[in-house]
C-alpha positions as CSV (number, residue, x, y, z in Angstrom):
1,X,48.9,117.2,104.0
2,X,45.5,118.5,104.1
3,X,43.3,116.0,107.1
4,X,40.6,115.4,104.1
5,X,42.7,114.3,101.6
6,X,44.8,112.0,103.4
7,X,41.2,110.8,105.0
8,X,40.7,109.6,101.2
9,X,44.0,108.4,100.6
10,X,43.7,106.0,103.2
11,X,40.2,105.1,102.6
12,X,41.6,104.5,99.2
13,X,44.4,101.9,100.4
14,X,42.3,100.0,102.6
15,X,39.3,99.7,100.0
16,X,41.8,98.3,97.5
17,X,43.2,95.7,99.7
18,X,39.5,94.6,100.5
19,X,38.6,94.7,96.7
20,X,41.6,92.3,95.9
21,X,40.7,90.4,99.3
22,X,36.7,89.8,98.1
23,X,37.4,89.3,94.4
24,X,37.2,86.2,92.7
25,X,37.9,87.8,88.8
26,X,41.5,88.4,87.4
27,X,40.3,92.2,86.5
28,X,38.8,92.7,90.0
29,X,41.8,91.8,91.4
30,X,43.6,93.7,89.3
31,X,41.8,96.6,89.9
32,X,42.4,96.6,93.6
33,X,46.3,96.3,93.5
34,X,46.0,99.2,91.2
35,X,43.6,101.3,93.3
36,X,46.6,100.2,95.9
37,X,49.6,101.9,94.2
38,X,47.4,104.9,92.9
39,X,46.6,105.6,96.2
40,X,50.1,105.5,98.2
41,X,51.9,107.5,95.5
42,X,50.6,110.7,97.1
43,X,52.0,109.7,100.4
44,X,54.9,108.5,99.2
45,X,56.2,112.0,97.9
46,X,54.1,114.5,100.1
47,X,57.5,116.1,101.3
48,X,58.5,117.0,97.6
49,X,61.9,115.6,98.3
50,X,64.1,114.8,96.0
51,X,64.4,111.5,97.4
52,X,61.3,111.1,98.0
53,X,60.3,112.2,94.6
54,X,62.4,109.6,93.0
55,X,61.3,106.5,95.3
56,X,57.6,107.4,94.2
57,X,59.0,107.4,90.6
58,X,60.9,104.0,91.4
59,X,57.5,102.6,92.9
60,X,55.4,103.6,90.1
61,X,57.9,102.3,87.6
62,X,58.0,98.5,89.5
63,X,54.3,98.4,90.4
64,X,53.3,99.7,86.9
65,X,55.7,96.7,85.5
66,X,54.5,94.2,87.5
67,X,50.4,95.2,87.1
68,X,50.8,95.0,83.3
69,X,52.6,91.2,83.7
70,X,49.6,90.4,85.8
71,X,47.2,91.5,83.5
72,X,49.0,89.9,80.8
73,X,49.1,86.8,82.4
74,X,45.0,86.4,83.3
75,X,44.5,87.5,79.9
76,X,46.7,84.8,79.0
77,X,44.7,82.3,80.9
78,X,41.5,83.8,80.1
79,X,42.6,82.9,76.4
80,X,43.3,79.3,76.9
81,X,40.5,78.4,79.2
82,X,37.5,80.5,79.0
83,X,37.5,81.4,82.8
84,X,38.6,84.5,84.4
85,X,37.9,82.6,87.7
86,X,41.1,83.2,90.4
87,X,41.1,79.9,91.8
88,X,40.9,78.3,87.8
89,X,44.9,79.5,87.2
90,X,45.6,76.5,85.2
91,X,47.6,77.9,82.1
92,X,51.6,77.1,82.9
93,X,52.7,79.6,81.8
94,X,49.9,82.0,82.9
95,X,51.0,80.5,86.2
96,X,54.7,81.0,86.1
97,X,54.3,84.8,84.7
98,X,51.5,85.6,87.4
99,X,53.7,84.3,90.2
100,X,57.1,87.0,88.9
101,X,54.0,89.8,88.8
102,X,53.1,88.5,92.4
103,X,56.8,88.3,93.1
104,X,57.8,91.7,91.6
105,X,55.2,93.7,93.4
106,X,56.2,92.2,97.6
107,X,60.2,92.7,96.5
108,X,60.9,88.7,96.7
109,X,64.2,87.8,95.0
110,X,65.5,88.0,92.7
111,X,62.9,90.8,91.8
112,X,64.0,92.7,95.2
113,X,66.4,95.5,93.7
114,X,63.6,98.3,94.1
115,X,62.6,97.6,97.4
116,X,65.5,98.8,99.6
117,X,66.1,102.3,97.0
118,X,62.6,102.9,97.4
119,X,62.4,102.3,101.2
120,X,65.1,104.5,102.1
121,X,63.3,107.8,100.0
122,X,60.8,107.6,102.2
123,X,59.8,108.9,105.6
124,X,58.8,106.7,108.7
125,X,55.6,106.2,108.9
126,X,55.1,105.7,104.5
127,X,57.7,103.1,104.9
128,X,55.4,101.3,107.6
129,X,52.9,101.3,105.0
130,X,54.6,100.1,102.5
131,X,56.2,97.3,104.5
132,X,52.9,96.0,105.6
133,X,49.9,97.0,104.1
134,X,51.0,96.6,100.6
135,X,51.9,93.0,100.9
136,X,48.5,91.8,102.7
137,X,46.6,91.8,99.0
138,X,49.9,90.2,97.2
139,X,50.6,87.3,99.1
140,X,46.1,87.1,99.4
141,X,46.9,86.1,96.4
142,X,49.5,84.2,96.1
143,X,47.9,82.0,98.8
144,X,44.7,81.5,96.8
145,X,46.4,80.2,93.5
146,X,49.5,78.5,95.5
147,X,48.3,75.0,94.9
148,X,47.8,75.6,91.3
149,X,51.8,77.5,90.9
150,X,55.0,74.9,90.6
151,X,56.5,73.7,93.8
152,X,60.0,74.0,92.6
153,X,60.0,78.1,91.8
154,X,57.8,78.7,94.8
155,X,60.7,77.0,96.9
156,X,63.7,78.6,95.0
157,X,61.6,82.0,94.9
158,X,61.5,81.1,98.7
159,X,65.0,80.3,99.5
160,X,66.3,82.7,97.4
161,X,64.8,85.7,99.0
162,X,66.1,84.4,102.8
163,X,69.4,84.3,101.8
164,X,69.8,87.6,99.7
165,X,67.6,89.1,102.5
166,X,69.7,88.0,104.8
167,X,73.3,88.7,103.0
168,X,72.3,92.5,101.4
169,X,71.4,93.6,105.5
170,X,75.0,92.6,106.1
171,X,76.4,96.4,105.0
172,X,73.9,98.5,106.0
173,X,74.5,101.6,107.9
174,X,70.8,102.6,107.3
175,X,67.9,101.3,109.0
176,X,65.6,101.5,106.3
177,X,67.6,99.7,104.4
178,X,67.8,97.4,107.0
179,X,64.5,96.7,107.7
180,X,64.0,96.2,103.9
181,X,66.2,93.5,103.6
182,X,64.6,92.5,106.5
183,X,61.0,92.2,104.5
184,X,62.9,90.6,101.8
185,X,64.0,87.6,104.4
186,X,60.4,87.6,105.9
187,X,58.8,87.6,102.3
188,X,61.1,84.3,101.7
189,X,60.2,82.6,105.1
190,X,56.5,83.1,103.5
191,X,56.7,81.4,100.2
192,X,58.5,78.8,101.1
193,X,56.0,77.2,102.9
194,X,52.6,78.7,101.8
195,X,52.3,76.1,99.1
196,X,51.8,73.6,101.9
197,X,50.6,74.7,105.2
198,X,49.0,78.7,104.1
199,X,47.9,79.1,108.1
200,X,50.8,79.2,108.7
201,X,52.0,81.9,106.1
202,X,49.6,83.7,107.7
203,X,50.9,83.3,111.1
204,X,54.1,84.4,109.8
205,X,52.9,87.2,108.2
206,X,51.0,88.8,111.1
207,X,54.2,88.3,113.4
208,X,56.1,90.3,110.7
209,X,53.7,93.2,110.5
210,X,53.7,93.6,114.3
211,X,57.3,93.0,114.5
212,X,57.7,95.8,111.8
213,X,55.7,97.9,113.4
214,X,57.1,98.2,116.6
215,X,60.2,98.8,115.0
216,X,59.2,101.4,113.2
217,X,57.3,103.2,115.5
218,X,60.4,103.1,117.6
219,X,62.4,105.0,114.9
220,X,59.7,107.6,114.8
221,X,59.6,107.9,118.7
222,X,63.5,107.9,118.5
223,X,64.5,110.2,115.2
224,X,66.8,108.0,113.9
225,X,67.3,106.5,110.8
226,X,71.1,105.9,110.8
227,X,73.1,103.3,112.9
228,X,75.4,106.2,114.3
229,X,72.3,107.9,115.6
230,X,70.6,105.0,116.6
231,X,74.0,104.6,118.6
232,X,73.1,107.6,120.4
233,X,69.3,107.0,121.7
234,X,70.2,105.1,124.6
235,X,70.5,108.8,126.5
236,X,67.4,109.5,125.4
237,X,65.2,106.8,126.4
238,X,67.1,104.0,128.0
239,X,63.6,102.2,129.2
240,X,62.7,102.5,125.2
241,X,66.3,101.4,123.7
242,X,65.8,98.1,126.0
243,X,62.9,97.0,125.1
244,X,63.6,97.8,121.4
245,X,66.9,95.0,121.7
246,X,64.2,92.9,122.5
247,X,62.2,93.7,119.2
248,X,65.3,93.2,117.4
249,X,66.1,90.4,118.4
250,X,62.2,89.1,118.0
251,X,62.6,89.9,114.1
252,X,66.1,87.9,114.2
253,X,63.6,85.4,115.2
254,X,65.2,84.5,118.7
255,X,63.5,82.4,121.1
256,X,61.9,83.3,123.5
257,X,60.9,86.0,121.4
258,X,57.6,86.2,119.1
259,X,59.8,85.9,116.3
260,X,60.5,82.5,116.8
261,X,57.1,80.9,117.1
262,X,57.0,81.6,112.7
263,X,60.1,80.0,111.5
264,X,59.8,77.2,114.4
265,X,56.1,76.5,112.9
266,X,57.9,76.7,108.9
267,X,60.8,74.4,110.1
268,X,59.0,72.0,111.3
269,X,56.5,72.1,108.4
270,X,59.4,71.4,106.2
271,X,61.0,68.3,107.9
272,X,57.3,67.0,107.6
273,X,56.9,67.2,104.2
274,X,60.6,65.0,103.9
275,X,62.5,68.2,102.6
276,X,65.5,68.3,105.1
277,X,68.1,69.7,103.4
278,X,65.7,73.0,102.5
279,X,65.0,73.2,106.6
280,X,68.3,73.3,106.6
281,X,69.4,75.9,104.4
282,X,66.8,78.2,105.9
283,X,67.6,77.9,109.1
284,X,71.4,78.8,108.3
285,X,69.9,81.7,106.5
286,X,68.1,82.6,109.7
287,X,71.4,82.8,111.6
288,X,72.8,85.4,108.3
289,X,70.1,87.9,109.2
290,X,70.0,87.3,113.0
291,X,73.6,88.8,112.9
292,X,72.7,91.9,111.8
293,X,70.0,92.4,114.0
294,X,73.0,91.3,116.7
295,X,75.2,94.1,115.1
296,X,72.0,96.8,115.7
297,X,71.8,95.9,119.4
298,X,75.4,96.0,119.7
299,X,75.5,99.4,117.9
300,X,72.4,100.6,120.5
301,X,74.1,99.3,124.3
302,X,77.6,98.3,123.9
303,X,79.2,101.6,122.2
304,X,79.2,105.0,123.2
305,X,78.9,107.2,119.8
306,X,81.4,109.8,118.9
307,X,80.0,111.7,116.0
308,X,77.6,114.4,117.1
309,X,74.4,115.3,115.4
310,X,73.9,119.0,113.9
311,X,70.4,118.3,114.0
312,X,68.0,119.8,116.8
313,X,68.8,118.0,120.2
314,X,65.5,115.3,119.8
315,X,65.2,115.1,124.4
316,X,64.1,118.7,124.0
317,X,61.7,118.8,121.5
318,X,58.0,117.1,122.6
319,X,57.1,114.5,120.2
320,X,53.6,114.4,118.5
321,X,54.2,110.3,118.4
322,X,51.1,108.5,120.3
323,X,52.9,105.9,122.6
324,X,50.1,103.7,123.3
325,X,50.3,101.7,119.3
326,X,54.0,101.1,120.1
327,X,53.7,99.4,123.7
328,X,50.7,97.4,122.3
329,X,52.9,96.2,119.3
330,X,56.3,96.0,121.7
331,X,54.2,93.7,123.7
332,X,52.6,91.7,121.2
333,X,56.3,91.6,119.5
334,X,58.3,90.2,123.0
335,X,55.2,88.1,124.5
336,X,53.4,86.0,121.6
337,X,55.1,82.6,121.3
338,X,53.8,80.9,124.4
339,X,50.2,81.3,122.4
340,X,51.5,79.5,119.5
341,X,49.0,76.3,120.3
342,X,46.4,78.8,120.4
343,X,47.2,80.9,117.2
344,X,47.7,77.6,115.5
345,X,44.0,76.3,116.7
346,X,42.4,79.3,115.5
347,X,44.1,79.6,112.6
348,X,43.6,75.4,111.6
């Protein structure tokens, strides 16, 4: 892709995040998560595959769908209470309708089918940036009418999307599948708790993207998008294929691991605000996705492969992949939980 246009492109998806981040009109708002999709469409299908081709259609589809419900539902609230104002979302039904847009667009359940189709159409670094970036200006949202949206569907939108997230990664052979089912888990561990502690959605949030990150960075470093191959890297880069167990494992949300300090700050959360059994039920989820996160670590150290690839052998080919981002993010990924009181000091 030509340097200039993708230097737009991404000027484009950062200045519609910060649009949706700054506004505080329905249309504004609107207008940024638009600017958003418009924007990564380009990227999305820049190899004119046919896979690619039809995620970008897929995207377009879902984000179109989910724009138009949003835009319905201010309008909606706009109607009844004279106030486009974001933080005036008092219409209940406006509410509930704006929450599935919300909900539609970050691929929580049970409005997830897109996201894992659409994920594996795309190449590497895309699917980083729709894994991350795309759901900073969603949940921005979310967060800023949470208080105003019904407890009970932000809780079963919450515990809804850990469980499928964690069931639908059970049969995956490919990683970016994987890793979406993986946001769809994440996305739930989110919700669930952002109507009463949002800091901490926010913590959560930032652990995901650099836990994400890493990991995909890794594949890019690696070539791999398939368990079978990813079977095969430990030849390659055995220091690399080590330390990326540990970033499994850190997503799982294992302690010591990074991973943890989230869903040990949203568990405790819970059993203060006297809702046990829910606690309960997502940390069982928890252990659902940490087993397949235990099956790709398995799949990486503990088997030897025997298909062979038909593909160029990757050890002899130099890679144009910077190394510096994914050691920052590897480190950040492995080493963050003894900072939680810190984190939680600057956050409160």
């Amino acid at each position: 892709m030509n340097p200039y246009v993708l230097a737009i492109l991404l000027s484009s998806l950062g200045l519609g995040t910060t649009l949706t981040f700054a506004s505080s009109h329905w249309v504004l708002a609107w207008m940024g998560l638009e600017i958003n999709t418009l924007a990564i469409m380009p990227l999305m299908a820049q190899h004119h595959h046919p896979r690619a081709v039809e995620a970008t259609t897929k995207y377009f589809l879902t984000q179109a769908t989910a724009a138009a419900m949003m835009l319905f539902a201010s309008t909606t609230n706009a109607w009844m209470t004279g106030e486009w104002d974001i933080n005036n979302l008092s219409n209940t039904t406006a509410t509930t309708m704006f929450m599935m847009a919300l909900a539609l667009k970050i691929g929580l359940a049970p409005m997830h089918f897109w996201l894992p189709e659409v994920l594996q159409g795309l190449d590497l670094l895309t699917g980083l940036i729709l894994s991350t970036w795309q759901k900073l200006a969603p949940i921005t949202l979310i967060i800023q009418t949470a208080q105003n949206i019904d407890t009970s569907l932000l809780t079963i939108l919450g515990v809804l999307s850990t469980l499928i997230g964690g069931w639908g990664g059970l049969n995956q052979t490919q990683m970016r599948k994987i890793l979406a089912y993986s946001s769809i888990a994440h996305m739930g561990w989110m919700i669930i708790v952002i109507q009463y502690m949002p800091q901490i959605t926010l913590i959560a949030l930032g652990t995901y993207i650099i836990m994400t990150s890493a990991t995909f960075l890794t594949m890019k470093v690696l070539m791999t998008t398939k368990i079978n191959t990813l079977a095969m890297s430990w030849s390659k880069n055995p220091v690399l294929v080590s330390v990326t167990i540990l970033g499994l494992l850190s997503l799982g949300g294992l302690p010591p691991l990074t991973g943890f300090m989230p869903k040990w700050l949203i568990l405790q959360e819970l059993t203060k605000q006297d809702l046990p059994m829910i606690a309960t039920i997502m940390a069982l989820a928890a252990l659902i996705s940490l087993y397949f996160y235990l099956r790709l670590c398995y799949a990486m150290t503990l088997t030897l492969s025997p298909n062979t690839t038909n593909s160029t052998t990757p050890w002899r080919t130099n890679t144009t992949q910077t190394h510096v981002p994914l050691a920052l993010l590897t480190t950040a990924a492995l080493g963050l939980l003894p900072m939680t009181p810190a984190i939680m000091t600057i956050t409160t």
